[in-house]
Structures are given as C-alpha cells and as structure tokens.
N, C-alpha and C positions, 0 to 999 in steps of 0.2 A: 455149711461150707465157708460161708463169710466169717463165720469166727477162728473156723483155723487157718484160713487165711491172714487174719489178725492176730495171732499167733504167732506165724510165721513174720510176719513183718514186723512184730515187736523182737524176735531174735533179731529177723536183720539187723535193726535199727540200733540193738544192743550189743552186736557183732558174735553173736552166738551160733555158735555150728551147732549140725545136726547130732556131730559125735558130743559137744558139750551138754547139750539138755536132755542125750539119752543119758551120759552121765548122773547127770541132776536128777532127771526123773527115775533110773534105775530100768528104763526101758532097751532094747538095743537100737543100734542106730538104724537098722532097715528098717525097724518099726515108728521110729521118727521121719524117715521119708517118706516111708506109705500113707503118713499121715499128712505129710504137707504136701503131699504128691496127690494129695485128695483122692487115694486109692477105697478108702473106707468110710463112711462115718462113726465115727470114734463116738465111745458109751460118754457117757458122764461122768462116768471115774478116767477116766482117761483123759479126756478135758479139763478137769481138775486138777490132775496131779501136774501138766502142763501150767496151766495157772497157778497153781501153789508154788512151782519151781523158779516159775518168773516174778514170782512174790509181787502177784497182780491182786487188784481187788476186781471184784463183779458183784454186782448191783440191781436191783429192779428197782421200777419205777413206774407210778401207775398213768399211764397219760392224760387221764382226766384231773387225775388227783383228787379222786372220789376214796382212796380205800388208806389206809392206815399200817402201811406196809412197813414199821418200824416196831407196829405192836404184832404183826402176825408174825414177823420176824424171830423177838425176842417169842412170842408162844412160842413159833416151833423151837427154837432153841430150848428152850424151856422140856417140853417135850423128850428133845432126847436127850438131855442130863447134863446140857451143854451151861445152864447157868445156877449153878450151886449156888446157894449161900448170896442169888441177885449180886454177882459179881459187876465193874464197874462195865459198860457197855461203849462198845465204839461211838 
C-alpha cells in the first residue's frame, strides 16, 4: 500500500490527474482511483506500467551489503535476452 501511496503523491507533486496517467498508462480512470483509492492490491504489471509512465526508476538494495546485486541484476537481464551483444549498462 505504501508504494502506491508513493505513486500517488509523486502525481501530486507532478500535478498529474487521475484522468492524465490513465491516459499515459492506457488504463481507465476508475481503474486509476481504485487503485489510489487503495481498493485493490495491484499485480506487478500494474505497478509497473504506473512507474514506467512516471518515467521512475526502482531499485534494490541489499541492507547488509553482503550480495552483489548488480551482477544478479545484469544475469537476470542476461536471462531473458535483455542484454545482446553486453550492451553498455546503466
């Protein structure tokens, strides 16, 4: 819930309506209240396509800083065909 709480206050803060980021995301607008109306919890594509529209990034990060979470990263990318040819990396 906290994150699409942060969602929603990143539109605030951006002055984004609910009818604008169903725009963006290709969702409809009732389905953008329901969601910041905290009616549902929203899949992970749904969360996403939310974040890809506010052209956010997201992150992990391991709290100990015990794990290597730039090389599991790059494998999973790796994985699903996302880095051909070791393209240059963020």
């Amino acid at each position: 819930m906290v994150l699409v709480l942060l969602l929603k206050e990143i539109c605030e803060q951006r002055g984004i309506s609910q009818q604008e980021l169903a725009d963006m995301t290709g969702f409809k607008q009732s389905h953008v209240s329901r969601l910041f109306g905290l009616k549902y919890a929203p899949s992970m594509r749904t969360f996403m396509t939310v974040v890809h529209a506010l052209q956010l990034n997201v992150f992990f990060q391991s709290r100990e800083d015990k794990d290597d979470l730039n090389q599991a990263f790059e494998r999973a990318m790796e994985q699903l065909g996302r880095r051909p040819d070791k393209l240059p990396r963020n």
